[in-house]
C-alpha positions as CSV (number, residue, x, y, z in Angstrom):
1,X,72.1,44.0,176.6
2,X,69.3,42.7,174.4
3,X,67.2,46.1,175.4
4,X,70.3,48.1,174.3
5,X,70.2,46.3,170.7
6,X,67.2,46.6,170.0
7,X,67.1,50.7,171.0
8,X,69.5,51.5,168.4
9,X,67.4,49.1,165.7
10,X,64.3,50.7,166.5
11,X,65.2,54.4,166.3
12,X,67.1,52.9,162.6
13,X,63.9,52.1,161.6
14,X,62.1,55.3,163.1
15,X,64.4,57.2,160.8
16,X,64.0,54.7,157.6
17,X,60.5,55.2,158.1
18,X,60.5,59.1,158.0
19,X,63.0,59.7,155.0
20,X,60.6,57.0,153.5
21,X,58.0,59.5,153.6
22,X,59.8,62.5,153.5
23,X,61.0,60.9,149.6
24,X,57.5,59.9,148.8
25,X,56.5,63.5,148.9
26,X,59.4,65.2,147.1
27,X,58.3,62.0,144.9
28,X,55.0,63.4,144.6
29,X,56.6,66.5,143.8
30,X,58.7,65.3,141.1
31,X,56.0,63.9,139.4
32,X,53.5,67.2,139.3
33,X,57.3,68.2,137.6
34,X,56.8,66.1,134.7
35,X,53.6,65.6,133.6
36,X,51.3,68.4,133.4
37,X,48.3,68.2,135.8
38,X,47.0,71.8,135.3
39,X,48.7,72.5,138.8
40,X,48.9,76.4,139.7
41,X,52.4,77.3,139.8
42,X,53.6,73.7,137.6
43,X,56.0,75.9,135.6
44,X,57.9,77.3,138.8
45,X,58.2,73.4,139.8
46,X,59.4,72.6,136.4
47,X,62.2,75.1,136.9
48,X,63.1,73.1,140.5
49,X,62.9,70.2,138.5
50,X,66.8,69.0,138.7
51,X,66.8,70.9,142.7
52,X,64.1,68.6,143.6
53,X,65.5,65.3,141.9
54,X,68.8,66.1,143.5
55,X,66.9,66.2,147.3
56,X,65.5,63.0,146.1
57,X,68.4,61.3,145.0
58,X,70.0,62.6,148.4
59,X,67.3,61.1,150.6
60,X,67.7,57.7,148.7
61,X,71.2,57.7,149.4
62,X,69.9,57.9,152.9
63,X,67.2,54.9,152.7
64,X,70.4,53.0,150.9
65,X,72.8,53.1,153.8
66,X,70.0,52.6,156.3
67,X,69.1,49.2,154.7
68,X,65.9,49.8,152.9
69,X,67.1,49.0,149.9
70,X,64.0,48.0,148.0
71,X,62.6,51.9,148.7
72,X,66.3,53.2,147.9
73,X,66.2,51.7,144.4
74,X,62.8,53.1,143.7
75,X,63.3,56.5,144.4
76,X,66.5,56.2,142.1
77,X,63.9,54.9,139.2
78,X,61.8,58.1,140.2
79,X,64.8,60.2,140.0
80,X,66.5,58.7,136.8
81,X,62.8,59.0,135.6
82,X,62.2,62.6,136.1
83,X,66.0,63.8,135.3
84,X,66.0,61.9,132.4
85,X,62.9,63.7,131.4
86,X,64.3,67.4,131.7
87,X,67.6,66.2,129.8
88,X,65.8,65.6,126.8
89,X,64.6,68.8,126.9
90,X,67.6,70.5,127.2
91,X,69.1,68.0,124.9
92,X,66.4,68.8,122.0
93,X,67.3,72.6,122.9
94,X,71.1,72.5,122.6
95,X,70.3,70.3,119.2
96,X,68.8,73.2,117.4
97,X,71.7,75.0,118.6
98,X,74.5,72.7,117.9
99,X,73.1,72.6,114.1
100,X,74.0,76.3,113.9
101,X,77.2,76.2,116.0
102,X,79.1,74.1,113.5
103,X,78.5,76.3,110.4
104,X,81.6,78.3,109.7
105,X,80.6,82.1,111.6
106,X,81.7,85.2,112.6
107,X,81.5,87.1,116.1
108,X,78.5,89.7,115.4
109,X,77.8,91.1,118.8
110,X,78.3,91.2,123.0
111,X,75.1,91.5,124.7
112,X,74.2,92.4,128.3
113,X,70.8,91.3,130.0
114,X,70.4,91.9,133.5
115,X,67.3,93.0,136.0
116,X,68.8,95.4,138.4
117,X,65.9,95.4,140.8
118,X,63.8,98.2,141.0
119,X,64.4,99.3,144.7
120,X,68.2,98.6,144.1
121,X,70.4,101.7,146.2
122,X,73.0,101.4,143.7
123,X,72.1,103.3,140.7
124,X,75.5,105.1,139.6
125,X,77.5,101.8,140.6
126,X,75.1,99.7,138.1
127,X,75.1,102.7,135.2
128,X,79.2,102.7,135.5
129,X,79.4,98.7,135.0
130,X,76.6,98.9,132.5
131,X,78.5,101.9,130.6
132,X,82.0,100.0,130.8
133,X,80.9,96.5,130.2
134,X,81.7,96.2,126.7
135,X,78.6,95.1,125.4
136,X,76.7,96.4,121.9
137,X,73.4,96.0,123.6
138,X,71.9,95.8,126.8
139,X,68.6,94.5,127.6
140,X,67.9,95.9,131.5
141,X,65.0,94.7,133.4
142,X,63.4,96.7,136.6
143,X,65.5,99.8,135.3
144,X,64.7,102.5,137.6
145,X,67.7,102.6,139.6
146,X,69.9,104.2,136.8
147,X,67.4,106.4,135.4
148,X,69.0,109.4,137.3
149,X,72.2,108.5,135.4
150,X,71.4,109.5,132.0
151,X,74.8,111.2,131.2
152,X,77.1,108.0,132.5
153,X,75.0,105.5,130.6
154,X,74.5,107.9,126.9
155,X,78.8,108.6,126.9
156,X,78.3,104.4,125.9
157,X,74.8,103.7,124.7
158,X,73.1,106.7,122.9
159,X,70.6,105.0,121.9
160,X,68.0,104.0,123.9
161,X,64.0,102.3,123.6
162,X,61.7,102.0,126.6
163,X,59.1,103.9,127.7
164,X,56.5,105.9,124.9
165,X,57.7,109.3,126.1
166,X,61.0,108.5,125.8
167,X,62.3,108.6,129.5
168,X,64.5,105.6,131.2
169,X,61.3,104.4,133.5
170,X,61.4,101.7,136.0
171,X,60.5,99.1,133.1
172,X,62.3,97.2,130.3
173,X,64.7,98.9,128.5
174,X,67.6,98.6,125.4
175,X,70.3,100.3,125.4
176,X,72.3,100.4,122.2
177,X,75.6,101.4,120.6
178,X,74.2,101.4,117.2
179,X,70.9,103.3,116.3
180,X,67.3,101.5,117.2
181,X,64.9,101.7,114.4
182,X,61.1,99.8,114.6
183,X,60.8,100.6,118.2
184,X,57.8,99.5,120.2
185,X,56.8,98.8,123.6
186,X,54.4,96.8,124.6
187,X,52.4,95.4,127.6
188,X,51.9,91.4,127.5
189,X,48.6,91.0,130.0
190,X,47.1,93.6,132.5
191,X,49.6,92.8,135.9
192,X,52.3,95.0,134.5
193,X,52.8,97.6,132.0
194,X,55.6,98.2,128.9
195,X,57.6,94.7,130.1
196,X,57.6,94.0,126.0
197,X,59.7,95.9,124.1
198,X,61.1,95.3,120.4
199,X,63.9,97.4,118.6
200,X,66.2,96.4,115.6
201,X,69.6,97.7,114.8
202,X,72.6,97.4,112.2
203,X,75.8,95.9,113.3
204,X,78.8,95.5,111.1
205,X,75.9,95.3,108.1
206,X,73.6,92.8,109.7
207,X,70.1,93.7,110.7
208,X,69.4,92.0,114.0
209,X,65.6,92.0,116.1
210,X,66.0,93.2,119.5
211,X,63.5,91.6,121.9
212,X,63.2,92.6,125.9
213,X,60.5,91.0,127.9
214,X,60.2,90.7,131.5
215,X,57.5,87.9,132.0
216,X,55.4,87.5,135.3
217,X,55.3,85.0,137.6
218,X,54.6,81.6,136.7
219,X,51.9,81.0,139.6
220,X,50.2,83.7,137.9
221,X,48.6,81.3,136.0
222,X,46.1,82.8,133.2
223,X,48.3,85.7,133.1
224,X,51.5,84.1,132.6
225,X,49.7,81.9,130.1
226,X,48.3,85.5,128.4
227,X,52.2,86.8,128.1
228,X,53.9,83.6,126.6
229,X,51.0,84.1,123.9
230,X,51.7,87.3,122.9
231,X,55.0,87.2,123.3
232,X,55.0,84.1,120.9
233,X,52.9,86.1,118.9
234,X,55.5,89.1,118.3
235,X,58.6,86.9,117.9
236,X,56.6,85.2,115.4
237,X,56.1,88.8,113.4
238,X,59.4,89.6,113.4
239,X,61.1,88.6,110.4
240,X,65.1,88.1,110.4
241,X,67.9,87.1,112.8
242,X,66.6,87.8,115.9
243,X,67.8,87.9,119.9
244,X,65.2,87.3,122.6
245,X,66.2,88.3,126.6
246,X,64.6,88.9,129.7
247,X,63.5,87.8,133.0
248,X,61.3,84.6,132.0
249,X,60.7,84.2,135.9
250,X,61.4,80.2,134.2
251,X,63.7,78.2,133.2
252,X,64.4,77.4,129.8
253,X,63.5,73.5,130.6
254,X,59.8,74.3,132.4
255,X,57.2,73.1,129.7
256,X,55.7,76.9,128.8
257,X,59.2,78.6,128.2
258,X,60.7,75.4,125.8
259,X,57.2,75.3,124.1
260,X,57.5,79.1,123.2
261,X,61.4,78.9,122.1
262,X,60.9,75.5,120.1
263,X,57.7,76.6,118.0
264,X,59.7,79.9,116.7
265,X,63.5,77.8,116.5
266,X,65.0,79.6,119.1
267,X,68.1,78.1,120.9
268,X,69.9,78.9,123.8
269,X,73.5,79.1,125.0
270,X,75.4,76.3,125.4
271,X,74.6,76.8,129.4
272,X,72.0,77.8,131.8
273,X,73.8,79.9,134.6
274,X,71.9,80.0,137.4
275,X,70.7,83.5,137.9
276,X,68.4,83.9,141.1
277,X,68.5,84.0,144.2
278,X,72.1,85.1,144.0
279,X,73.1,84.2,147.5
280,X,72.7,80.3,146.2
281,X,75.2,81.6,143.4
282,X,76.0,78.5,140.8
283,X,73.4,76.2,142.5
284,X,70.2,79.1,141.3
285,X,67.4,78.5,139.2
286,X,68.4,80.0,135.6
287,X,64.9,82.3,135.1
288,X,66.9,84.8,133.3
289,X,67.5,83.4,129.7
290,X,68.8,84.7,126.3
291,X,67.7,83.0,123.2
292,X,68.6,83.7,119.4
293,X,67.2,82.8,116.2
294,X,69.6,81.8,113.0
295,X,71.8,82.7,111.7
296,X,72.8,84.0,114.9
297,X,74.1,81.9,117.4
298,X,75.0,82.0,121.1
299,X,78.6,81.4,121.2
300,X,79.1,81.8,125.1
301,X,76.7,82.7,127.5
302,X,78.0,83.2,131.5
303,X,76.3,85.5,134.9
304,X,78.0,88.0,136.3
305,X,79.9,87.4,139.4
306,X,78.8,90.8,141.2
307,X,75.2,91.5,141.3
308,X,75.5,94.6,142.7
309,X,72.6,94.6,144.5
310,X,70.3,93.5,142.5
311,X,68.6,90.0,143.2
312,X,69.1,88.6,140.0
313,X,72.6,87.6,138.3
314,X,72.7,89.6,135.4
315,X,74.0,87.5,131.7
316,X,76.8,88.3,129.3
317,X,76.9,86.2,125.7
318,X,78.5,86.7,123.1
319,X,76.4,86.0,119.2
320,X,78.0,84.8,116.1
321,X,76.0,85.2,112.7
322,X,76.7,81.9,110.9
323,X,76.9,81.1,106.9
324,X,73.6,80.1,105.8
């Protein structure tokens, strides 16, 4: 009897032991998350920062209702630490936001931005939902699959900015209601080519900046460092109300993307839909973002539920220009 005791005990502690480590390292994890080490990749982490906690808090759980109490209530600290961290982030974000929001406004303009994918089979599906959707502006990422659908897309949008010779390439396009004027496209660092482009239009007698950028990869260290600069750097000589969308390949709470949207008072939606990989829907990472600058203001902001193909979510929010 005293054999069969102790066999379930010992295999109890076999397991305590291993989701004792198994926490310590998403631990270790958590914490390249929230201080910055110089780590390779540290801004794709930052974007796992609340996925991560919430493994963490799940394995505590664990360590809680196998008895180890005293390593339970640590990796809560840890967790509280860590999630506590990216809430003031996003809290400091929404503030800038929230001080806009409650000025008396007006609704100004719908805007689409979506990456379609660039080996995405659905072209003609994508330029009917884009052509229908409503929107004043879109801002398309990876944009080759509808460029063989000119004449559903112009019946909508007639006016277009993109590429220097004026085709719809495989790059970052705007698409536009109203007419484009100060039109340039840009590349941000040498990995890819015309992912920066800038366009300003009139709606309803306000001017409003138009920027499209579709950032590379956060482990691409140097370069993604290179992009964020000049990026900054364009936003920064843009005077005016201003929109700014894309693919950040981020999220809005990793260190490099709330460092370039607090330095030029950007603000976000009042969410973060998740955007990618679309099969995790809701529970994504939100690395597609839309930011304005006031008086605009992002009233709603919400991802499609249909990707159609694509493996991104693409983002619908409606702006507001607010009484200054």
């Amino acid at each position: 009897m005293r054999a069969q005791a102790a066999a379930p005990e010992g295999l109890l502690r076999e397991l305590r032991g291993a989701f004792t480590a198994l926490a310590l390292a998403v631990c270790g994890v958590l914490i390249a998350v929230s201080y910055d080490f110089g780590i390779p990749g540290q801004a794709l982490l930052q974007s796992l920062r609340f996925h991560i906690a919430a493994a963490l808090l799940g394995l505590a759980v664990l360590l809680f209702v196998g008895g180890a109490w005293r390593s339970a209530w640590l990796f809560v600290f840890a967790f509280a630490i860590s999630t506590g961290q990216g809430a003031a982030i996003v809290y400091h974000q929404q503030e800038v936001r929230l001080s806009l929001a409650g000025r008396p406004s007006q609704p100004l303009l719908k805007l689409l931005s979506f990456n379609l994918l660039s080996t995405n089979p659905n072209g003609e599906e994508l330029a009917r939902f884009i052509a229908g959707s409503g929107v004043d502006v879109a801002v398309l990422m990876e944009a080759a699959p509808i460029a063989d659908h000119n004449a559903i897309l112009q019946a909508s949008y007639p006016y277009y900015a993109g590429c220097d010779d004026g085709s719809r390439c495989g790059g970052v396009v705007i698409l536009s209601r109203t007419p484009l004027a100060d039109i340039t496209v840009r590349s941000m660092s040498g990995v890819w080519q015309n992912r920066l482009v800038t366009a300003s239009t009139t709606i309803a007698g306000q001017r409003v900046n138009i920027v499209a950028a579709h950032l590379v990869k956060p482990y691409f260290d140097d370069f993604a460092a290179e992009e964020l600069s000049r990026l900054g750097a364009v936003v920064d000589g843009l005077e005016g109300p201003l929109v700014l969308a894309g693919d950040f390949n981020a999220a809005a709470w990793s260190d490099s993307i709330d460092a370039l949207v607090r330095r030029r008072h950007l603000a976000p939606g009042p969410f973060y839909p998740a955007t990618w990989p679309v099969r995790l829907g809701p529970l994504g990472v939100p690395i597609d973002n839309i930011f304005a600058r006031g008086p605009l203001v992002i009233d709603t902001v919400s991802a499609i539920a249909d990707p159609m193909g694509s493996n991104h979510r693409g983002l619908m929010a409606e702006i507001r220009v607010t009484e200054e």
